[in-house]
GUTOR-709973 format. One record per residue (C-alpha): residue in three letters; x negated, y negated, z negated. Coordinates in steps of 0.02 Angstrom, whole numbers, plus 50000, padded with zeros to 5 digits. Each point is the difference from the previous one (the first is absolute). Layout:
N
ALAXYZ
...
***
This chain:
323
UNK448224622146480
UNK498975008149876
UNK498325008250071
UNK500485017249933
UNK501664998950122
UNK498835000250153
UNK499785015950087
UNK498094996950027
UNK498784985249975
UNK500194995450212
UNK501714997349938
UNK499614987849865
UNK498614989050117
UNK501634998450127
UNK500994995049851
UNK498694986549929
UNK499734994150187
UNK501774998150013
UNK500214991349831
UNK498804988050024
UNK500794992750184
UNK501734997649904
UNK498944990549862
UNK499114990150119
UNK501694997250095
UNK501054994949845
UNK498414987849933
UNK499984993250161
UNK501714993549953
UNK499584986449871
UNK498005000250051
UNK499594991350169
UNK498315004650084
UNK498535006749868
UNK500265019550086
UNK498135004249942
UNK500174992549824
UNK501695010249979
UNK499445016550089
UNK498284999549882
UNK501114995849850
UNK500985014650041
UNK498385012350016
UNK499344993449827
UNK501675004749915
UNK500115018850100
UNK498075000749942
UNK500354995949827
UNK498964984949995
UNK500014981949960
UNK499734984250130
UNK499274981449982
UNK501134990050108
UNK498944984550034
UNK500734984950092
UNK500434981649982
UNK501764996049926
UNK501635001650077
UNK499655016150096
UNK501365008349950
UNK498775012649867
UNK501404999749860
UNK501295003350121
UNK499195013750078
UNK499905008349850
UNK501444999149949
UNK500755005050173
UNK498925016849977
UNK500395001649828
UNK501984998550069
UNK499985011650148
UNK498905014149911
UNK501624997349850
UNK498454997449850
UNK500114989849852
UNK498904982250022
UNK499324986249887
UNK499034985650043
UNK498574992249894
UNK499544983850018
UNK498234998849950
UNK499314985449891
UNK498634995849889
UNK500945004349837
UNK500735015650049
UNK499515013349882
UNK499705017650011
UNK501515002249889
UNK501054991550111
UNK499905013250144
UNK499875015849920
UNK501204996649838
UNK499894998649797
UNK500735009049854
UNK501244991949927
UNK500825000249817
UNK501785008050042
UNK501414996549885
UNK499635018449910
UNK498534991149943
UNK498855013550133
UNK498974992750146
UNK500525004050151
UNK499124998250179
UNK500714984950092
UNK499465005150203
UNK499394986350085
UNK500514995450191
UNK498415014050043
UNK501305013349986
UNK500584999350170
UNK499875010450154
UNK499274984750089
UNK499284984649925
UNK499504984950080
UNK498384992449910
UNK500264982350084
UNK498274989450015
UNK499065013249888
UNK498354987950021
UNK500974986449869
UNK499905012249873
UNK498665001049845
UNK498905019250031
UNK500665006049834
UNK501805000050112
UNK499355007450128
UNK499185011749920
UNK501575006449916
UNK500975001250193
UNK498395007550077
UNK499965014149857
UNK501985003850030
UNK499485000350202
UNK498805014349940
UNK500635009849875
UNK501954998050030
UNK500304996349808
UNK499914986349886
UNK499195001549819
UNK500824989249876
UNK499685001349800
UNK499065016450020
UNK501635006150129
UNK499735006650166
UNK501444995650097
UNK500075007550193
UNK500674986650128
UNK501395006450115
UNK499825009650151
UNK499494995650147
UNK498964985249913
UNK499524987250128
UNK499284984249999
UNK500054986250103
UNK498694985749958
UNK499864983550110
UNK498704986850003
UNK500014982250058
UNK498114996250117
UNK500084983049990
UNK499994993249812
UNK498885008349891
UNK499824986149898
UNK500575006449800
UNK500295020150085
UNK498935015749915
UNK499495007550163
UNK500095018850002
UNK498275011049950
UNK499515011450134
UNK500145014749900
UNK501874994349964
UNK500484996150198
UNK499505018250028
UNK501445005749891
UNK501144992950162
UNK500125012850143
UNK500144986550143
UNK499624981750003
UNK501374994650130
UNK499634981550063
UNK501564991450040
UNK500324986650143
UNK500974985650061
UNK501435006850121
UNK500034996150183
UNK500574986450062
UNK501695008950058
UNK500255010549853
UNK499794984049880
UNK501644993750123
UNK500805014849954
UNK499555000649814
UNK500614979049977
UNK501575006050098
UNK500625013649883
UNK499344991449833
UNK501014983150029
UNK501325008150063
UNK501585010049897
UNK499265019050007
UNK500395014749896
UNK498615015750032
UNK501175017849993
UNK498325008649950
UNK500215019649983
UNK499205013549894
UNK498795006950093
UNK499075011349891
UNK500165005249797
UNK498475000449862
UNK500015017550018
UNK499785002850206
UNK498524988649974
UNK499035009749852
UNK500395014050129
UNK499364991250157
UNK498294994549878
UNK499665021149962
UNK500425003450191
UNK498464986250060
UNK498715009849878
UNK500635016450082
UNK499854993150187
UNK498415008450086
UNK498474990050055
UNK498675005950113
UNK498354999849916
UNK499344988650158
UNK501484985749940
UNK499505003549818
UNK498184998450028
UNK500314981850120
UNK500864991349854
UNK498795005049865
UNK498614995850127
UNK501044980750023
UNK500094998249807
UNK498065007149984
UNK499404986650135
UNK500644986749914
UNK498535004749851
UNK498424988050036
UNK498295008050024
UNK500535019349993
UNK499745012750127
UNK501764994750122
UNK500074980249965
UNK500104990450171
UNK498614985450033
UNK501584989849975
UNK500505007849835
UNK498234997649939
UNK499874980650055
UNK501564995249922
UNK500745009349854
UNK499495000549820
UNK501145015349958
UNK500855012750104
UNK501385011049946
UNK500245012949877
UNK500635016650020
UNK501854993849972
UNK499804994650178
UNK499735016550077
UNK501445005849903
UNK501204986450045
UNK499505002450171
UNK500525016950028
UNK501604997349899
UNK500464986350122
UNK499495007150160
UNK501115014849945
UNK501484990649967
UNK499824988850149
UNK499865016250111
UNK501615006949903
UNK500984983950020
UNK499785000750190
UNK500285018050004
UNK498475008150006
UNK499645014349894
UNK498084997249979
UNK498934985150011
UNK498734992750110
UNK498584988650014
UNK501184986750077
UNK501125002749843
UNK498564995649891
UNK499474985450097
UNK501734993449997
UNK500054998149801
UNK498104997249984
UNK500314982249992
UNK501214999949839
UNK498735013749909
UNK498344990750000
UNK500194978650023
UNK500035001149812
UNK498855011149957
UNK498584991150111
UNK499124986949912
UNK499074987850145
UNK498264989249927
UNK499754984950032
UNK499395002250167
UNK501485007850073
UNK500854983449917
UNK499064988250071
UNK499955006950195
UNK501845003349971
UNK499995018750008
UNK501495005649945
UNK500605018449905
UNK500925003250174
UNK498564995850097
UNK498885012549899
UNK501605012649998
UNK500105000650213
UNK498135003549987
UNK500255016749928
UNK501035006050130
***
């Protein structure tokens, strides 16, 4: 289902839309509940970007990604993040082969997806090293650029409630994540359902839904997918408010937040208000579109002060004020 096969690009947005509702369906198998976390998962990987999952433990994160990593038939590895993990250990090392020459031993970053689990627990110089490969798409190891696999997607999680011995992520780092998806406990009902089928003897027949190469197409069909310079102008106006004491910050905006965000916002924004149109089979985005994802884009790339602490004002709060 390779993009050049489709007859025109209206062709190709029916295809994506109707690749994405067999993902969702097949996820749905093994994954109970979390519809937002999987559908915005799902628009960071067709916009060729990374996501923060953040959320307490035993949500399911590592299972998710694994699920999507499953259904979408790409290679996975999961890192477990700790204080003595070295840069060396994710991205590789040359190695003396028996020919006496060093070789490049890859390290589990050569993967289509890879699962940075509790990325927080992790010295900066580790960090660093996964950020860099988020950016550039290659690893550099004894003067050797090495380029990572395509599509390259990470998948980092966090754990809110200890911080105690965790390397919290820079600002200028969390803005190398497209969306910061917030994960929560399941209903009531759906955590009946999930204890039902995880105690119980049950085998998930999950299909191939879609192949590396259908979703580097689907990321070049979301940059070609028209936006109307009203939609465009909306989301860099959302990103631009979020910037204290200029010309379009809100009263709010200026009482409450040290830093806005950066022009990766308005980027993001448009990306994922295109996808999110395409996935629901719209061939252009609107302002609803960007409102939908506005969420993921900027509650990490807001920084409150102390004020906005202290009265309990949180990054949502300040986010619905925009609208």
């Amino acid at each position: 289902m390779a993009q050049t096969e489709f007859k025109s690009d209206v062709e190709a947005v029916d295809a994506l839309s109707h690749s994405y509702t067999i993902l969702k369906n097949e996820i749905g198998k093994a994954i109970v509940g979390q519809d937002e976390v999987v559908k915005s998962v799902i628009i960071s990987l067709f916009s060729n970007g990374h996501s923060l999952l953040v959320g307490v433990p035993g949500l399911a994160k590592t299972l998710l990604v694994s699920t999507i990593a499953e259904v979408m038939d790409l290679d996975f590895k999961r890192i477990q993040f700790t204080p003595d993990l070295m840069p060396s250990d994710i991205m590789g090392s040359e190695i003396l082969g028996e020919d006496r020459q060093f070789k490049f031993n890859p390290g589990p970053l050569f993967s289509n997806i890879v699962l940075a689990d509790e990325i927080n627990r992790t010295p900066p110089k580790t960090q660093a090293a996964l950020l860099e490969a988020m950016q550039e798409k290659s690893v550099t190891v004894a003067g050797t650029r090495h380029m990572l696999p395509k599509p390259f997607f990470v998948l980092a999680t966090q754990n809110p409630i200890e911080q105690e011995g965790t390397y919290p992520l820079p600002e200028a780092q969390l803005d190398r994540f497209m969306f910061n998806i917030q994960l929560d406990y399941p209903s009531y009902q759906e955590e009946i359902d999930i204890v039902k089928g995880t105690t119980s003897i049950q085998n998930y027949n999950l299909k191939h839904v879609v192949t590396g190469e259908e979703i580097l197409a689907f990321q070049q069909l979301i940059r070609k997918i028209p936006i109307a310079d009203n939609v465009l102008e909306y989301a860099v106006s959302l990103a631009t408010k979020t910037r204290p004491n200029t010309e379009k910050a809100t009263e709010q905006v200026n009482e409450y937040i040290s830093w806005g965000a950066g022009p990766r916002a308005s980027q993001y924004l448009v990306l994922g208000a295109k996808c999110h149109a395409a996935i629901q089979g719209k061939y252009s985005p609107d302002i609803e579109d960007v409102q939908a994802i506005a969420s993921y884009v900027l509650r990490h790339r807001i920084v409150r002060n102390y004020k906005a602490e202290a009265e309990g004002i949180t990054e949502e709060d300040v986010i619905k004020g925009l609208f």
